[in-house]
N, C-alpha and C positions, 0 to 999 in steps of 0.2 A: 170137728170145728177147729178151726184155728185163728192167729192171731196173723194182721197183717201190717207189718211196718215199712211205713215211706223213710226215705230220703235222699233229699235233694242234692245233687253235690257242686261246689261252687264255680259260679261261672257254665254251670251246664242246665240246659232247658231241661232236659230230661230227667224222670224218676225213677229212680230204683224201687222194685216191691218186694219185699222176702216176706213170705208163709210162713209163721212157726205158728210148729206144733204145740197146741198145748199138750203135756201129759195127763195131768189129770183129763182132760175129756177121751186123751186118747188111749189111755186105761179104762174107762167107764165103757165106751164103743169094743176096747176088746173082752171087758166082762161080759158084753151082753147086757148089761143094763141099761133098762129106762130110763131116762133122766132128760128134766127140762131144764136152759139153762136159764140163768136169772140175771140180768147185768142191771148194777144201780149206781149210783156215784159213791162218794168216799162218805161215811161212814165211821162217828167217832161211839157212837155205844151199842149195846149190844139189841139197846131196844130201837135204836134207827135200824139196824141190821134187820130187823124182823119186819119194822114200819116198811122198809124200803122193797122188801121181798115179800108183803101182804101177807105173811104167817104172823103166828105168834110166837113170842120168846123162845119158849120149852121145844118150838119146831128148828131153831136154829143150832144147827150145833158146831160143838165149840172142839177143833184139832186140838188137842195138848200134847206138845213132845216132851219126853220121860225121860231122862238120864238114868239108866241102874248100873252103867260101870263106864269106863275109857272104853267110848266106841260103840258101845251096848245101849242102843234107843230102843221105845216103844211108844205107840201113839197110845193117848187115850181120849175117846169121845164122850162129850159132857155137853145133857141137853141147856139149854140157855136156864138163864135162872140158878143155876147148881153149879159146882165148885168140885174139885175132885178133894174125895177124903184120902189123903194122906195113909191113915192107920188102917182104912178099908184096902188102897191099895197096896201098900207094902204087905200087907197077911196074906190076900190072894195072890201074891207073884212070890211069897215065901223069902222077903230079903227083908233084912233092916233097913235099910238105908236107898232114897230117891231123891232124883236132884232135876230143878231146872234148868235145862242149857241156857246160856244167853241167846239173842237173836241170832249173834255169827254163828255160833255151832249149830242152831238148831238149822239154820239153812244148809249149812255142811252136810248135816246126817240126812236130810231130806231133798233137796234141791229148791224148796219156796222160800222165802220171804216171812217172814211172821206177819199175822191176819190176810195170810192166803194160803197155810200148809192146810193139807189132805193126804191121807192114805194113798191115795189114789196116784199113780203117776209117779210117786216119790222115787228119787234115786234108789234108796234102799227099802225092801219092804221088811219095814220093822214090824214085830208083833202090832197085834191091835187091840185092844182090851174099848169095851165099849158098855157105856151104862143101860143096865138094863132097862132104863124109864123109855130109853128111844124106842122097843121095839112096838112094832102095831103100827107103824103111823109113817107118816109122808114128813122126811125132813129136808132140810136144809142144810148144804155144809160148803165150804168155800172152793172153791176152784183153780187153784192154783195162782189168778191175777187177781190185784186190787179191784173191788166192784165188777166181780164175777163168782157166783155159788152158782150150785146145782139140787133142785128138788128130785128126791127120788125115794123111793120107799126103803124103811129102812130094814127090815127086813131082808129087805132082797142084799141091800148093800152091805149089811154085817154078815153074810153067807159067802161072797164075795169075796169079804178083806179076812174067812175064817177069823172072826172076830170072838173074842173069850168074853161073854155076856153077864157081868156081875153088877152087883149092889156098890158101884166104886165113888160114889157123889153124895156131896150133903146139902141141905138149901144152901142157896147164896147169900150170907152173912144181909140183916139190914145194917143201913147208915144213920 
């Protein structure tokens, strides 16, 4: 699948068309994985995000890019509802100390945009650490553009990104 951008240039009748490829889909097609995709509009919480794609919350999941040194990313996946714990994850990665990049780095280390990274497709394939609540089930996670995920089992996908399956999420704080 790809993406296709017009434009016009001035003074000329005619349109230019350029193909880009998305990566994220075009890593999912070289995994071999199923997946359908899901296009909705924009999107300001996490429970539109599920409204919009007919799941529920805990089905959508949530890219988090990890800082653990200068240069040294890792994703981690968190079903909706849930929060990454901090002290769970620094004990399984064995370090003190984790950080969140701002939005510039995090596009640096990955090639998306924040509320459209993915494993999938990234620049760099950084580790992937994924919570173990997501296995069993049919999720959700975003696709590299604004108002574009992809459903697919999550099993099949954290075998894929050799993903390290722990207890790394805590509920999502109430308000």
């Amino acid at each position: 699948m790809s993406t296709v951008a017009f434009r016009r240039l001035a003074g000329d009748s005619r349109v230019t068309v350029t193909a880009m490829a998305n990566p994220a889909l075009t890593a999912l097609d070289a995994a071999g994985l199923p997946y359908r995709v899901i296009r909705h509009g924009p999107v300001a919480s996490l429970a539109e995000a599920a409204a919009a794609r007919g799941v529920e919350v805990p089905d959508v999941v949530k890219t988090i890019v990890v800082r653990r040194s200068e240069g040294d990313h890792l994703f981690v996946l968190t079903p909706g509802g849930r929060v990454v714990s901090w002290p769970k994850l620094r004990a399984l990665l064995g370090v003190s100390r984790l950080s969140l990049p701002d939005a510039e780095a995090a596009k640096e280390a990955t090639g998306y945009a924040r509320g459209t990274i993915t494993p999938f497709g990234s620049t760099t394939a950084w580790p992937v650490v994924a919570d173990e609540r997501l296995r069993g089930r049919e999720i959700t996670l975003g696709a590299g553009e604004h108002g574009t995920a992809v459903a697919l089992d999550a099993d099949a996908a954290l075998s894929a990104l050799d993903a390290t399956v722990a207890d790394v999420t805590d509920p999502e704080p109430t308000r």
